[in-house]
N, C-alpha and C positions, 0 to 999 in steps of 0.2 A: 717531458720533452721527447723521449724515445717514443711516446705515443703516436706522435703526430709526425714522424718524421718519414715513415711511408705516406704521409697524406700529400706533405712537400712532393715527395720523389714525384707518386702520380701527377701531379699537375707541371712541374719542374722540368719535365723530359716531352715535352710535347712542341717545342721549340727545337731545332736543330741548330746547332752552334757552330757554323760551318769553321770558323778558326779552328776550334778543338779538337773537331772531327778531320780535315786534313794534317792537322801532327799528326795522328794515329795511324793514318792510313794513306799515308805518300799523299794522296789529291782527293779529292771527294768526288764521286762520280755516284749518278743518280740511277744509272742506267746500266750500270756494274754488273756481270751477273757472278753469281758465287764463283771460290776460288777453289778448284774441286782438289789440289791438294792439302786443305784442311780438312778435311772429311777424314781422310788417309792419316793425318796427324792426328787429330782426336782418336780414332779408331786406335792407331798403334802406340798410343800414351798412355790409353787404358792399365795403370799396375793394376795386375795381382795382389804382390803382398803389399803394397799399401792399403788395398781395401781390407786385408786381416785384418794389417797394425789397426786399422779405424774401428774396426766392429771389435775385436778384443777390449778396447777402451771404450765404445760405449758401451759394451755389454758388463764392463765389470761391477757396477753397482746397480742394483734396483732406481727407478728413477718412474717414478708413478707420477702423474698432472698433478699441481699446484703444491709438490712438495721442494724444499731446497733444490733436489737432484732435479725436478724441472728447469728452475733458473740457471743451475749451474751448466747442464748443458748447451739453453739457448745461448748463454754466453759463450760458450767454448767455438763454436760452429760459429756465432758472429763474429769473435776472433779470427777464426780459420780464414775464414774468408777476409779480412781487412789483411792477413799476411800472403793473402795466396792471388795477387792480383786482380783482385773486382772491385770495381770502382766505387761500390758503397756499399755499406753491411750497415741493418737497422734489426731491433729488438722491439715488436709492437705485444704490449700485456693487456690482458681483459680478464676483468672481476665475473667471474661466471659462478654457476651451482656445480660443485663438484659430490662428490660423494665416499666415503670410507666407512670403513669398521672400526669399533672398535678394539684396539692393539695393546693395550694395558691393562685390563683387570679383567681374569681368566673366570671371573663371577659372571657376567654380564656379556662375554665374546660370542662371536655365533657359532650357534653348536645344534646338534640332534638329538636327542634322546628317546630311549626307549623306554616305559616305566611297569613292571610288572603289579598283580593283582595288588601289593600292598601300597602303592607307589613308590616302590624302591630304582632306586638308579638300575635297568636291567643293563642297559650298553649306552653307550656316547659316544662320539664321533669326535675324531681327533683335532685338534686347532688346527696345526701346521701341515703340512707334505714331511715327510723325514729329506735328512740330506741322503744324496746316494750318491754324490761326485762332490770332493772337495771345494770346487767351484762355487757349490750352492752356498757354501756356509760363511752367509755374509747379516751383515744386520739390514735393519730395514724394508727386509721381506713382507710384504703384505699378505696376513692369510688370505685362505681361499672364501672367496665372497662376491656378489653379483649386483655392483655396482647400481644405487637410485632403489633396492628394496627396502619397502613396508618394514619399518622396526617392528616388535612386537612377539608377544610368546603366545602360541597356535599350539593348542592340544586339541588330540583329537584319536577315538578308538579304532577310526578307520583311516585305511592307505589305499590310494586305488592307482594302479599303474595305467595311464595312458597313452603310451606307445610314445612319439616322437611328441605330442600334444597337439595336431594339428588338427584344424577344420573337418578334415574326415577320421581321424582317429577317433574325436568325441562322438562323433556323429551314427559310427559305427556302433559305439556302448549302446548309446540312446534305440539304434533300431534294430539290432543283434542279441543284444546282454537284457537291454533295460535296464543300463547304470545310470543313475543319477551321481553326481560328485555333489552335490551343493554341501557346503560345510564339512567338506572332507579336505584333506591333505590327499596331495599328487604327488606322483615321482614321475618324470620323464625322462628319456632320454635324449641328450644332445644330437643334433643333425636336422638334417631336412631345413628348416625355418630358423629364421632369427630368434636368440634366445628370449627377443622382447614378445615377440609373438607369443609365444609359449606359454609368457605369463598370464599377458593380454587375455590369450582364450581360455585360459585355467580360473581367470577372474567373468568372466564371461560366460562360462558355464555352470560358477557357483561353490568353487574352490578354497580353501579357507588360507592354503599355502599352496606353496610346491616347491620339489625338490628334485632339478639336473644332475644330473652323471652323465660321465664318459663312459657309453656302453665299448666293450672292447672289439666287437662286431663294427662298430662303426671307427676304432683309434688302433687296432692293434690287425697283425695279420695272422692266422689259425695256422698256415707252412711254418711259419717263426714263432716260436715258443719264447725266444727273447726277447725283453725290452731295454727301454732307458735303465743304467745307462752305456749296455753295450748292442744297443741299435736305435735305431729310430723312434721305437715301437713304444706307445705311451702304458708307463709300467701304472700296478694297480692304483697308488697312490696320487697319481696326477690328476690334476682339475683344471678345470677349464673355468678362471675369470672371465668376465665380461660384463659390460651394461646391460640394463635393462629398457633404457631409457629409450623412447619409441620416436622420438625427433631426433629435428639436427639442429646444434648451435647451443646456447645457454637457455635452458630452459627455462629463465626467469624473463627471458625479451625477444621471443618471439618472433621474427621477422625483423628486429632491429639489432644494433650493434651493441655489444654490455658495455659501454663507454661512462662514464661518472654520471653525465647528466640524463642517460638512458632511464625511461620507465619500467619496471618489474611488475611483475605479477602476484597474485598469492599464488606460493606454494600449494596449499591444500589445492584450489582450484586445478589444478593438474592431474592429481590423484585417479587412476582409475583409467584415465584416455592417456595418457604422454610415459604417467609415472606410474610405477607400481601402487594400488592399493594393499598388494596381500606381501606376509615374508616369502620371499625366495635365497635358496642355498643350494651353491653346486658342492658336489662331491663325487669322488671318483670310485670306481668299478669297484675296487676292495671294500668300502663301504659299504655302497650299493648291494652287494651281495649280500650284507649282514640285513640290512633294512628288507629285501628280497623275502629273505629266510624267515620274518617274521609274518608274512603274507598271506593271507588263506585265499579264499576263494577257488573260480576255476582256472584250468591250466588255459591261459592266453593261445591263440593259433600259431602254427608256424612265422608266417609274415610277421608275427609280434614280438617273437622272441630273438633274444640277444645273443652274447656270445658270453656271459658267466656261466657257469658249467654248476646252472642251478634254474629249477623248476618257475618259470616266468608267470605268476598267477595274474588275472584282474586287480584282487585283494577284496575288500573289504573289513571289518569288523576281524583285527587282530588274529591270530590265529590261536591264541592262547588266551581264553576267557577274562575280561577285566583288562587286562593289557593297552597300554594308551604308544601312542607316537607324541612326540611336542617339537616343536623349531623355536629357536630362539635367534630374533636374531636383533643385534644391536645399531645395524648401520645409517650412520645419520649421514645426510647431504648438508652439506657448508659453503659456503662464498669462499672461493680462494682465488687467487691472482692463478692464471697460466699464459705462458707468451710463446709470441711468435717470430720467427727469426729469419732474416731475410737477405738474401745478398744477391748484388744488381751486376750487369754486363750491360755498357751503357751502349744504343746503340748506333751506328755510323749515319747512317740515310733515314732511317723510321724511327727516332729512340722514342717516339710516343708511340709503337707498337709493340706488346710485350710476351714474351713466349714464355710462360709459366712451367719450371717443373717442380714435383713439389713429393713432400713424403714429411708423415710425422715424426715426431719424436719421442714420445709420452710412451711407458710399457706398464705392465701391470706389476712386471719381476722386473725379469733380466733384461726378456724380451731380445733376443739375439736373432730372433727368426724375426718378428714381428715385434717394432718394423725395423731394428737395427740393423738387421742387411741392406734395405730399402737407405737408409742415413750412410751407410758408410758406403755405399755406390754412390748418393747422390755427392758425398765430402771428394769421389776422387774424380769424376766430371765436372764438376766445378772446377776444383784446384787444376784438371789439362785446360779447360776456357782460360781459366783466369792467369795460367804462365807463358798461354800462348797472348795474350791482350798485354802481358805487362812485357813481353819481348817485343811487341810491335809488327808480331807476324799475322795478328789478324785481329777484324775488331766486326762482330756480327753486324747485318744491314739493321736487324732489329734487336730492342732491347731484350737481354734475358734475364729472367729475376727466378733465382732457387728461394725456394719458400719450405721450411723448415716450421710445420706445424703442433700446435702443443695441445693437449687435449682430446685426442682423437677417438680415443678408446672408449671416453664419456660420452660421446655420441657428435665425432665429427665437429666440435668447438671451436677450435681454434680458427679452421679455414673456413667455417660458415658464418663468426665476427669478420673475418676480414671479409668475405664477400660480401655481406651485408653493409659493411663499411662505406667500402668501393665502389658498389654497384653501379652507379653510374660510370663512373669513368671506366671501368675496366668494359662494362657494358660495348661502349666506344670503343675501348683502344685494344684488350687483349686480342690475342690471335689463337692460341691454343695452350688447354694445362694438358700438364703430360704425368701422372702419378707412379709412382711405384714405391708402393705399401711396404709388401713384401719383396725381395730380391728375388730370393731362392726359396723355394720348398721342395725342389726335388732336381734332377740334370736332366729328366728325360726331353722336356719338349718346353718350348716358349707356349705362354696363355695370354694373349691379347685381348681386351676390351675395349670397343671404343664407337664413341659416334660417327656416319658415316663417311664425313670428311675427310677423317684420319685414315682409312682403310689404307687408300693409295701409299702414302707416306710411310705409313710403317710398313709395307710391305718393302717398300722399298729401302729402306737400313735391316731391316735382316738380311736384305741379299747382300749386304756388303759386309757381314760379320760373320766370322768361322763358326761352324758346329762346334760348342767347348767341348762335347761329349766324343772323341776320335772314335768309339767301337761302333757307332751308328753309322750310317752311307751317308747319308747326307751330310755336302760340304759346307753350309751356309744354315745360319738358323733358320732361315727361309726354307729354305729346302728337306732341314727338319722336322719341319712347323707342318709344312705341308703333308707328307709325308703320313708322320703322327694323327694330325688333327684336322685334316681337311674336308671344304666347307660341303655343302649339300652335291652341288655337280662335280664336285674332285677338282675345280681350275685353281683355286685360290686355298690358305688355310681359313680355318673356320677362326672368326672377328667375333666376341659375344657381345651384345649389347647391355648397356652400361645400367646397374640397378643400383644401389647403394651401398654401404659397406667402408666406402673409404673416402677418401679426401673429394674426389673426382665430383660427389651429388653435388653439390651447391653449386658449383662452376655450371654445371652441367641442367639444374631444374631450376634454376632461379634465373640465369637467362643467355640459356643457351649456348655456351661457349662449346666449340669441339673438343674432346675430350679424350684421355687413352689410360688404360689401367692394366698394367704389365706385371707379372710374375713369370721366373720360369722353374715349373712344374713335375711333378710323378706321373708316374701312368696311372691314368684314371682310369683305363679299363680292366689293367691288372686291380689295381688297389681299390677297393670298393669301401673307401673311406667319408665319413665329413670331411673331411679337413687335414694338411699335415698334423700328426698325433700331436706331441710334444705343444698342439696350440695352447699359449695363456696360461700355459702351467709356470711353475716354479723351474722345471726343467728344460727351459726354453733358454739354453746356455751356452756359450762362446764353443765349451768344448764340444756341442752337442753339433754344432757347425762346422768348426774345424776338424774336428775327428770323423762326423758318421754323416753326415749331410754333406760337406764339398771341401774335401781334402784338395790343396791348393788353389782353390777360390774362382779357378777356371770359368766355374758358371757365373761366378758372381763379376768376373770379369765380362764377359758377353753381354751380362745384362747392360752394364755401365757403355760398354759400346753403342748397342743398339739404342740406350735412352739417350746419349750423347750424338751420336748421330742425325737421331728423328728430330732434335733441340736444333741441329746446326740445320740440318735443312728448312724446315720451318722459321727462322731465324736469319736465314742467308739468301734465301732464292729470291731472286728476282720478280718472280713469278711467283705467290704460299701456293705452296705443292699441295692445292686441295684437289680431289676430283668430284666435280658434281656429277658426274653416271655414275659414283657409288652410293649418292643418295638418292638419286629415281630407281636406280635396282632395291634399295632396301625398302623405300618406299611401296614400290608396287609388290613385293613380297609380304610386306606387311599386313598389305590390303589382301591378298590372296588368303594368308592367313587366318586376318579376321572373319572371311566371308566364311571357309571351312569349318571355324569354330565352335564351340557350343554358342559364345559368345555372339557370333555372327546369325547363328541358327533362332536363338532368343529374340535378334533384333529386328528379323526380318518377320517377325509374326506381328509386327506394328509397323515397321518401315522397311522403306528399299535402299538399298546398300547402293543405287547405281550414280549416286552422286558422288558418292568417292573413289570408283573408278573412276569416272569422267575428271574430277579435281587430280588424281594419279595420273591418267593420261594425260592430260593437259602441264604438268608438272615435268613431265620428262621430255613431253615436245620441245618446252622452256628450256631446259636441262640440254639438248642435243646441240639447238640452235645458241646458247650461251659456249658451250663447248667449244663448236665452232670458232666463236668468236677469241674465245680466252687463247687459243692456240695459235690464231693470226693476227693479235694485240701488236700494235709498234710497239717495240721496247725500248725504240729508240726516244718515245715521247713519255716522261714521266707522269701525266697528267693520264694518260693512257693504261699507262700501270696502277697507277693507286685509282683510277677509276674500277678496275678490274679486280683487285685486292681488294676494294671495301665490299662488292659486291660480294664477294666469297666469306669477306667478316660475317654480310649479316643475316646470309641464309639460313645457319642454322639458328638464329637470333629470330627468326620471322618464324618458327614453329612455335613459340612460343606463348603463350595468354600470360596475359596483367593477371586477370583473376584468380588462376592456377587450373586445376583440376577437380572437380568434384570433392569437396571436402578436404584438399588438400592443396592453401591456398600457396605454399611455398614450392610445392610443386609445378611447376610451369610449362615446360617440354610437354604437349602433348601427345607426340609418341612416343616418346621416351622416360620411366619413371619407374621406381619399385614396388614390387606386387605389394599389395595390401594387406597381403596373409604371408609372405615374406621380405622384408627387406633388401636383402640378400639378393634377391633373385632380381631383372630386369621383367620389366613386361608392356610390352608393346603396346600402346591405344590403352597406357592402363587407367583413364575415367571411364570410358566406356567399358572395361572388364570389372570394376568397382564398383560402378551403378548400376549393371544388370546381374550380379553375384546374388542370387536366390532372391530377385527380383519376384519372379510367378510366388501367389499367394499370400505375400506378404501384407502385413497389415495397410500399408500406405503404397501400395503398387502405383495407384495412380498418378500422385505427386512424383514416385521416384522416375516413371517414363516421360514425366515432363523434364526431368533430370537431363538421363537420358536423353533425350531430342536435342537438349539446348546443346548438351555439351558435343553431340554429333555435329551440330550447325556449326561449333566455335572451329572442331576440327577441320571440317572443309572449309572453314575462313581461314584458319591457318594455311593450309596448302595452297590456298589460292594467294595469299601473303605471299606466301617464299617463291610461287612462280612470277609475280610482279617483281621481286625482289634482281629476280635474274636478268630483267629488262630492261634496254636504254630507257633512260626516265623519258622521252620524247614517246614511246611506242606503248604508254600507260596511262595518257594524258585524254581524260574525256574529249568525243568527239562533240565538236559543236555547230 
């Protein structure tokens, strides 16, 4: 029954109920424009220490996908929300592939070993992380393990270090060293690329295993000699969990929903493209060090080497005669339930218009960073909507639904069942998701991601939200933002465009919805980190927040401003506060781009780029004269407005292809998608940078520039789409 009870909602709220909606809101009025003293109330309702009390209690027990603490959660938060005024809280569960280790019999657990000339035990690798703050020592801790690997025991006499494991790191052995890996064990280090990648090209090169670590060069800072847990700083012991897993959704249903009657796949079939074929096991720096030690070969160059205060080799063939390496590792993937949890703010004038914000719930530990800051800002924006809707001082024009995802960390599950779900309707009705993963990882500066729609919008709620950090100049996160991280010409802060990683892809490749992915951040030009340290570790803990990350929660308070803000606007105006001149600026920068690139350089030795300037120009001609018009709309005539609102729904809808992307058919956006050889990362026109990646020489060059062509052609039908798209439908109507 809770299954289907989002399916209701979607369809349910597509009707306006004009009785119900004039109790709410004095009269109903169509032509209303927002009421800019709720902006000001939301803003100044933001607690502080509510958002502690929140993240204390969800960070107090481990709560990993499709365990108890999964359910128990999603319940808690659909409670929250049925006491804290929103008009309907719903729990949707889907039977997916998960993955664990195993946690009971220390015979059989995932481990390392080193086995000297006789085969005796020379060293092993520890199960656990030890405790180093009372906080940690709770049950139900998940060792350290790297979710969707290859069971199976890998011996083997040789270790060969390849740098971060990327595209040119291998590639460098092959034309520098003349290393081969095939049947050999890898060590890499964490950073640069998604950990699935890693494995990906570790199996793709001919690798039997491999094994990540937290280099401390890339988690630790060399000024600070301290770590976890009296700094930030990821002490030797911590590791970084994570999936392996190279898609999104349940990787037993593909492009559909895991719902009862849904068809699955075999598992083997996945092996080797989606899943791991080889074992993988992370372990941290202290470790590493000892596996280091055992290493021969030559000393690796500067550029290779870490930050363990130990001699960084290639490797090879042990360095003590006879001497073997082995992985062991036991982790099986299972069918488990995980759900999703969802609470609605129904809306006055559009309730079939829905503004999505959302953030998972699922951790690997404790997870207080990631993504429990992210949950416990979205528990106290909620709760200011929902007490201002149950007092009657305001009821948004359009519907908002907080979306509280389960599964995430497995590879983005939860939210890519529901979009798959939905797809059609939300296709239609949503207006924009708004995500944040993470809350906080650091006070210095806000980090924005988002499709081009959004640009305007969020800029404009950081200008209405205080610097939390007072020792900075800058009054306004905006004004920080800018400050810190601003864009190419210095007018604006710098916006990244949106790769994969979090909740945000599916909304965002499958069809097109505008989209925003918020953290606020460390100096990343000081800090020359992966990631905040403490990421996926055991040590990712309430006190690790409250004491050394964001003592009185100030930032975590900003953030909840700013995402509660960008919600009510998007939500309330009159007018969706989209700007289309910031999608012909990013458009036509894109194109500049690609024309400079290698990518552009490769394509122009077969074809001429001049058709997608002409499709770019012609797009922003669209784009100026739409402008126009959007600015001197009657607002007095409702028909005149939702004529101008849908147009804005389906622009970034119209960049989109049915078919997908070259080889990636759930991929859709074609300028917007994750690199191929990182997830993680965005990448611009990425079928065209995927289908010509060492394109020259290749056995099949021929076929793959017919690739190529087509999917050039699809892209300037695309653009020529969204510029129709901005047009009275009378001025698009064959002449006859």
């Amino acid at each position: 029954a809770v299954g289907i009870g989002l399916g209701i909602l979607i369809g349910r709220y597509a009707i306006c109920d004009e009785k119900s909606n004039s109790e709410d809101s004095g009269q109903l009025s169509y032509n209303k424009e927002a009421d800019p003293r709720i902006s000001e109330e939301i803003i100044n309702q933001i607690d502080a220490e509510k958002i502690r009390e929140y993240l204390r209690d969800l960070s107090e027990f481990p709560h990993l996908a499709g365990t108890d603490a999964d359910y128990k959660q999603a319940k808690e938060i659909h409670d929250f929300w049925k006491n804290e005024g929103l008009d309907e809280a719903f729990i949707t569960p889907y039977d997916v592939l998960l993955s664990y280790p195993n946690t009971t019999d220390p015979n059989v657990m995932n481990r390392i070993f080193v086995y000297n000339e006789n085969d005796d035990i020379e060293w092993e690798s520890a199960l656990y992380e030890p405790i180093l703050h009372p906080s940690e020592n709770k049950s139900n801790v998940v060792p350290p393990f790297n979710a969707f690997s290859a069971p199976g025991n890998i011996t083997s006499s040789e270790l060969m270090y390849v740098n971060y494991g990327r595209v040119e790191d291998y590639q460098w052995l092959v034309s520098n060293k003349s290393i081969n890996v095939t049947g050999k064990i890898v060590i890499a280090r964490y950073g640069k690329i998604f950990r699935g990648d890693k494995v990906r090209l570790a199996t793709r090169y001919g690798a039997s295993g491999i094994i990540l670590f937290s280099d401390p060069k890339d988690y630790t800072y060399g000024v600070d000699p301290k770590v976890y847990p009296d700094t930030w700083w990821l002490p030797e012991s911590g590791t970084q969990r994570g999936t392996t897993f190279m898609g999104k959704g349940d990787p037993l249903t593909p492009g559909y929903p895991s719902t009862d009657t849904a068809y699955r796949v075999d598992e083997e079939s996945l092996k080797g493209d989606l899943l791991p074929s080889i074992p993988v096991h992370p372990i941290g720096y202290g470790l590493a060090e000892k596996l280091i030690s055992y290493m021969g070969g030559d000393e690796v160059p500067e550029s290779w080497r870490g930050g363990i205060n130990i001699t960084y080799k290639f490797g090879g063939p042990l360095k003590n005669a006879g001497w073997k390496i082995r992985i062991r590792i036991s982790t099986r993937n299972i069918r488990r339930t995980t759900y999703n949890a969802f609470g609605v703010i129904r809306g006055s004038v559009e309730p079939d218009r829905y503004v999505l914000l959302g953030n998972h719930r699922d951790a690997w530990v404790f997870g207080a960073i990631d993504p429990s800051s992210g949950t416990a800002v979205m528990k106290e924006v909620s709760r200011v909507m929902g007490n201002l809707v149950r007092a009657k001082k305001w009821r948004p024009r359009r519907t908002i639904i907080f979306c509280s995802w389960g599964a995430e960390e497995n590879g983005l599950i939860g939210s890519t069942e529901w979009v798959e779900q939905y797809i059609k309707n939300l296709a239609e009705r949503a207006v924009a998701y708004l995500n944040v993963d993470i809350a906080v990882t650091g006070n210095y500066t806000l980090d924005g991601g988002a499709t081009p729609l959004v640009h305007h919008a969020l800029y404009e709620a950081t200008k209405k939200v205080p610097n939390p950090n007072t020792a900075q100049a800058g009054r306004s996160v905006y004004d920080n933002w800018k400050m810190t991280t601003p864009n190419e010409d210095k007018t604006q802060p710098k916006i990244s465009p949106l790769g994969s990683g979090s909740d945000f892809a599916s909304f965002v490749q499958q069809f097109g919805l505008p989209s925003v992915d918020l953290t606020y951040t460390y100096d990343e030009d000081k800090y020359k980190i992966g990631s905040y340290p403490l990421y996926h570790s055991k040590y990712e803990t309430f006190y690790a927040v409250d004491k050394l990350l964001d003592p009185g929660f100030q930032t975590h308070k900003a953030m909840g401003q700013i995402w509660g803000e960008l919600a009510r606007n998007l939500a309330d105006s009159l007018i969706i506060p989209f700007d289309v001149r910031d999608y012909s600026r990013v458009l036509e920068g894109l194109v500049r781009q690609l024309n400079s690139s290698e990518t552009g350089a490769i394509m122009r030795t077969k074809m001429s780029l001049d058709k997608l300037f002409e499709a770019a120009r012609n797009f922003t001609k669209e784009v100026d004269a739409f402008y126009t018009m959007q600015m001197n709309v009657r607002k007095s005539n409702p028909y005149d407005v939702r004529k101008i609102n849908d147009q804005l729904l389906q622009l970034d809808r119209a960049f989109t292809d049915p078919a997908g992307i070259p080889n990636r058919p759930q991929a859709r956006h074609v300028l917007f998608a994750e690199s191929s050889v990182n997830v993680y990362a965005g990448s611009s026109f990425p079928g065209l940078i995927d289908s010509t990646f060492e394109i020259s020489g290749s056995p099949n060059e021929a076929q793959r520039w017919e690739v190529v062509k087509k999917h050039y052609s699809a892209i300037i039908f695309a653009i020529q789409s969204a510029t129709s798209s901005l047009r009275d439908v009378t001025k698009f109507m064959p002449v006859t």
